[in-house]
C-alpha positions as CSV (number, residue, x, y, z in Angstrom):
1,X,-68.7,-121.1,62.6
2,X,-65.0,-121.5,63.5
3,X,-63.6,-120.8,67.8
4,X,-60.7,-118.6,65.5
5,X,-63.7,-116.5,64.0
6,X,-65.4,-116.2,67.5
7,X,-61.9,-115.6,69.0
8,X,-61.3,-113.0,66.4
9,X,-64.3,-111.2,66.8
10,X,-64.0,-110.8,70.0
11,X,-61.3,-109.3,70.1
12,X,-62.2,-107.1,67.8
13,X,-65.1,-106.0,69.8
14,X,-64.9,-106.9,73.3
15,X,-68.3,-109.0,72.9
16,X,-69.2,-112.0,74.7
17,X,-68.7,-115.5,73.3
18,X,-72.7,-116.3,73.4
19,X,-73.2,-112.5,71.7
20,X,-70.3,-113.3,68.9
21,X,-72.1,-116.7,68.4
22,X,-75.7,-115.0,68.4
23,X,-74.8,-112.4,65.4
24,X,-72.8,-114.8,63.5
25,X,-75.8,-116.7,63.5
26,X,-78.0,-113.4,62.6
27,X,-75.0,-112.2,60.0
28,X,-75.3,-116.6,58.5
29,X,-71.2,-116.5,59.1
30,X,-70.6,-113.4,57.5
31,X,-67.5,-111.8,59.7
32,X,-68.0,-108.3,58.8
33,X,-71.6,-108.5,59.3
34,X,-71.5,-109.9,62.6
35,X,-69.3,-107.1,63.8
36,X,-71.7,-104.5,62.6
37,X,-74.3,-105.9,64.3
38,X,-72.5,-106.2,67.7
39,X,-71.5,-102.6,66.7
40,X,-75.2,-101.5,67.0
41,X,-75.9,-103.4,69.8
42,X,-73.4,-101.4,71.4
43,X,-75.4,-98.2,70.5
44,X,-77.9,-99.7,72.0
45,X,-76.5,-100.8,74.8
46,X,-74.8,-96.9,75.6
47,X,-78.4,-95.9,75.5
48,X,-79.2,-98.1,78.2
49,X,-76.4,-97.3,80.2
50,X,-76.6,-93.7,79.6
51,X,-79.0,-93.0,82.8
52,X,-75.9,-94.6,84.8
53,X,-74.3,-92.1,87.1
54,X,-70.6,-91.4,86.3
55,X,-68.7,-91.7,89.6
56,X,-65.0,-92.8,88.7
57,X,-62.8,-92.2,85.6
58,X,-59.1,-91.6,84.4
59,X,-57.5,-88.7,83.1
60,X,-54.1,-89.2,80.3
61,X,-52.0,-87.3,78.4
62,X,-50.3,-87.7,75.2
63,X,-47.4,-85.3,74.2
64,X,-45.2,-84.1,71.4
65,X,-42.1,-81.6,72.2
66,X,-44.5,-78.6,72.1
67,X,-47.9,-79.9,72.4
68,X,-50.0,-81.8,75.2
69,X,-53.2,-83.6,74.5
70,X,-55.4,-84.0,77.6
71,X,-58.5,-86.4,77.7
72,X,-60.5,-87.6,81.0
73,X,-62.9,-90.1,80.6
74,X,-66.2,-91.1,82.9
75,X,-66.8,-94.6,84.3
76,X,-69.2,-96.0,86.9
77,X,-66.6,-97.6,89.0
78,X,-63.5,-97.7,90.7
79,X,-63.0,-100.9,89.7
80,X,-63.3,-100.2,85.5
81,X,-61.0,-96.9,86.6
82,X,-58.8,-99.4,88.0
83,X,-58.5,-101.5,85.2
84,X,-55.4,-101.8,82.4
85,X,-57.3,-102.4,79.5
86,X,-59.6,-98.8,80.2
87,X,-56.2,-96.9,81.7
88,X,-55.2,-97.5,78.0
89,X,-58.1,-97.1,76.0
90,X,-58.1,-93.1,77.8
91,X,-54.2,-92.9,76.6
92,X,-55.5,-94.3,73.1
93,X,-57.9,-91.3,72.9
94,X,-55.2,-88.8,74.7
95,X,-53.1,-89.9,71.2
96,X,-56.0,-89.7,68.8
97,X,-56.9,-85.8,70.4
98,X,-53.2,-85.0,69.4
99,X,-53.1,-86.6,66.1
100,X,-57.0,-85.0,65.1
101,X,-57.0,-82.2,67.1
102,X,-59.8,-80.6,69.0
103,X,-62.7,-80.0,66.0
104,X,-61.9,-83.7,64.5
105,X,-61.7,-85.5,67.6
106,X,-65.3,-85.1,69.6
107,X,-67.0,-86.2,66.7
108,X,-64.5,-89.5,66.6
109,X,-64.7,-90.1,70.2
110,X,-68.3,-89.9,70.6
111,X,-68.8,-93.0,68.0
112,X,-65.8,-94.6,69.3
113,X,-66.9,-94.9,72.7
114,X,-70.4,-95.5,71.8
115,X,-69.4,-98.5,69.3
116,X,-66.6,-100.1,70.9
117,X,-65.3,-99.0,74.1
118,X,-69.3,-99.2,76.2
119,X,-69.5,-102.6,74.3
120,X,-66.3,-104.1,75.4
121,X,-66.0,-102.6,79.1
122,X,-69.8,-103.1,80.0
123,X,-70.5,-99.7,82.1
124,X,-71.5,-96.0,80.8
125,X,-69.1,-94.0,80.0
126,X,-68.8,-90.4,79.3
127,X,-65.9,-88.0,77.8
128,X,-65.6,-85.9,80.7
129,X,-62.8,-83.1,78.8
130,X,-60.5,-83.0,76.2
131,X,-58.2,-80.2,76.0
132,X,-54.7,-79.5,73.9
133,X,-52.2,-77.0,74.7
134,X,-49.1,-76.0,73.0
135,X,-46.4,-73.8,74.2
136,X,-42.2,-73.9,74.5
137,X,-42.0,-74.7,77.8
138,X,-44.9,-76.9,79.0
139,X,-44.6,-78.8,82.6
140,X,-47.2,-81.5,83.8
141,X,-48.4,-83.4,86.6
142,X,-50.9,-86.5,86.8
143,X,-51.8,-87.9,90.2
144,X,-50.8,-91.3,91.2
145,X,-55.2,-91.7,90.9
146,X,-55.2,-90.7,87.4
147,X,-58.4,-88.3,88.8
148,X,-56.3,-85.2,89.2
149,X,-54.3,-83.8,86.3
150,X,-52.3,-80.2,85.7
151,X,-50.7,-78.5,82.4
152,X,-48.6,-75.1,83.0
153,X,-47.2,-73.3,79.6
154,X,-44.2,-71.1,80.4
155,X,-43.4,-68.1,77.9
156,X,-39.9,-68.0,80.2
157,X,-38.6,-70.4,82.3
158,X,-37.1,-74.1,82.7
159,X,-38.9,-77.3,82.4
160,X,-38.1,-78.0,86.0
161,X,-39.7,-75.0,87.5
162,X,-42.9,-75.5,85.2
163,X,-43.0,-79.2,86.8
164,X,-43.2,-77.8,90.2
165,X,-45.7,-75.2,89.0
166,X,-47.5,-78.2,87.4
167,X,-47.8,-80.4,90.9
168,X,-48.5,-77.0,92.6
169,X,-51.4,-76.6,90.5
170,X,-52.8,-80.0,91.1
171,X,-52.7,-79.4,94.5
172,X,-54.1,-76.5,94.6
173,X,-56.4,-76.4,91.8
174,X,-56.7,-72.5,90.9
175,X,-59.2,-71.0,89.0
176,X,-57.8,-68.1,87.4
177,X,-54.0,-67.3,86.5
178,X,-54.0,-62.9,88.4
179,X,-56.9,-61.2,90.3
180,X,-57.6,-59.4,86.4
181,X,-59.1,-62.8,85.4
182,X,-61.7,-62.9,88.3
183,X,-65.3,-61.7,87.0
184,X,-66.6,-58.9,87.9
185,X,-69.7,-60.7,88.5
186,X,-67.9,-62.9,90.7
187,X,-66.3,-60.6,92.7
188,X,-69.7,-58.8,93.7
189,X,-71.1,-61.6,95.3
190,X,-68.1,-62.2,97.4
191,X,-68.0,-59.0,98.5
192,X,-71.6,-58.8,99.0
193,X,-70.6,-62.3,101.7
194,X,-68.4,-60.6,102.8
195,X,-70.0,-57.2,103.6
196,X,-73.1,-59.4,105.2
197,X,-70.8,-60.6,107.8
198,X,-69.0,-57.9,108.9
199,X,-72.8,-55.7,109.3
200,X,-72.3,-58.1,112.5
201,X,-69.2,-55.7,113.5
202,X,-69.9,-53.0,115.4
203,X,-66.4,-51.3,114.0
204,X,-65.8,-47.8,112.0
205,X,-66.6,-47.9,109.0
206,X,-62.9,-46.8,107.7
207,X,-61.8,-50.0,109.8
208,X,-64.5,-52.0,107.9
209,X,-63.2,-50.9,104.3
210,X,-59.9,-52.0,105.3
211,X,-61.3,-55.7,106.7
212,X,-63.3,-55.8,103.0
213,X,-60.1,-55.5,101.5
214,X,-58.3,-57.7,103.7
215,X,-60.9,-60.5,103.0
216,X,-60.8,-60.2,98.8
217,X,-57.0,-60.5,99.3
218,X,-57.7,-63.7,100.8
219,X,-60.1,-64.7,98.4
220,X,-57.5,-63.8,95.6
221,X,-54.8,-65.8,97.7
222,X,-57.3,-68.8,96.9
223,X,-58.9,-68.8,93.6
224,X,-55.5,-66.7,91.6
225,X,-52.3,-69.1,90.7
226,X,-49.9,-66.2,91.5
227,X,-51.2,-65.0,94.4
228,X,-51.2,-68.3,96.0
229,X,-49.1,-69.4,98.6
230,X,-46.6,-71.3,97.6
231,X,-46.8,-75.4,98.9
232,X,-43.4,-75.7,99.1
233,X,-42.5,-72.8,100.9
234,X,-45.9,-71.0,102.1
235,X,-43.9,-67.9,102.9
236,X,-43.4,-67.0,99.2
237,X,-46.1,-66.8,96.7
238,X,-46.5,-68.1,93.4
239,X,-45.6,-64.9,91.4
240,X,-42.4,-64.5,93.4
241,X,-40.9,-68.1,93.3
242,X,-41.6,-67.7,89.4
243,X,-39.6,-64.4,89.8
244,X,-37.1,-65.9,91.7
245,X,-36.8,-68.7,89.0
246,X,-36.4,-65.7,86.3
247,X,-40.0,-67.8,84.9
248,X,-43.1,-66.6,83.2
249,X,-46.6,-68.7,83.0
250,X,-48.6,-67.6,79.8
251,X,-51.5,-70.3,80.8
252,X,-52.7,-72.9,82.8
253,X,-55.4,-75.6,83.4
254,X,-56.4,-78.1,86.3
255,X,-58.2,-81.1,85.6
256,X,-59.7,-83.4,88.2
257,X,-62.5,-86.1,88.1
């Protein structure tokens, strides 16, 4: 039992000296062996782990001119989140998402971070989202935290503009793109809030209808992308700095762990 096979194996595996030398003794020297046996352990060991709450984690992206692969990734702590070696391993999967695609790539990622990634880093760890969007003009933003992530695609527009869309986005973290897109389920029950609260009004009730109103504009100036007040300029929506940028979104999505 050579320190270049243990050294090998470990880095192969991200396994402790004393568990390399363990299954090389359980494998009798066999390299191959011995990994798969640390391999296994390391199901074992996500099993353990897997009651572990997920507090912390990293969001990357990997890109092609028309394509964006998103993944975000669960940890335990700030400190793992923190770390190069699991800041890579998230922009490793990010680059595997865009090279498999969506229906290949849970499958993959699933054994991957069962087998090898729990093993080597020692906490539970969960694959939070995976998305990948395509479009012409796509703009991004990550946050210097790596917790809180955008992607705009642009049917019109400039890459410049869909950045700033992009760190809007982030900011503001919309759920919907235009009122349309709110449910109607949805809607009921904020009206239904909102017509509980003004019962307390002792108003007309043409003057109520109009406050109702007022209130699911508001609610639309918070949940809808276009109708939401610009951060850079609070005086101009979303919708009309797009117009003003001769800019068209076709989708969006906000990310954040």
């Amino acid at each position: 039992m050579s320190l270049e096979l243990i050294k090998e194996i470990r880095q192969i595996t991200g396994a402790g000296m004393s568990d390399v030398k363990v299954a090389l003794d359980e494998a009798t020297g066999d390299r191959a062996r011995a990994i798969e046996i640390l391999r296994k352990r390391g199901q074992k060991i996500a099993a353990k782990k897997s009651a572990r709450e997920i507090k912390e984690g990293v969001i990357a992206f990997a890109s092609t001119d028309d394509k964006i692969a998103v993944v975000s990734l669960g940890c335990e702590t700030d400190f793992v989140a923190r770390n190069e070696g699991f800041q890579q391993a998230v922009s490793t999967l990010a680059e595997k998402l865009l090279s498999l695609g969506k229906d290949e790539f849970s499958a993959w990622a699933t054994k991957y971070i069962q087998d090898e990634l729990i093993v080597k880093i020692g906490e539970n760890l969960s694959l939070v989202n995976f998305d990948v969007l395509s479009g012409k003009i796509i703009g991004t933003y990550l946050h210097s935290n790596k917790k809180v992530a955008s992607v705009v695609v642009f049917s019109k527009g400039s890459q410049e503009i869909a950045k700033e869309v992009a760190m809007h986005i982030a900011a503001m973290a919309p759920k919907y793109l235009r009122p349309e897109e709110v449910p109607s389920e949805e809607l009921a029950k904020e009206k239904e809030i909102y017509g509980e609260q003004l019962k307390k009004e002792n108003k007309p009730e043409a003057i109520l209808v109009k406050i109702l109103e007022g209130k699911v504009q508001k609610y639309y100036s918070e949940v809808c992308l276009l109708n939401q007040p610009y951060i850079k300029d609070d005086k101009k929506s979303i919708e009309q700095f797009l117009k003003d940028n001769s800019a068209e979104i076709e989708k969006f999505a906000y990310y954040s762990l």
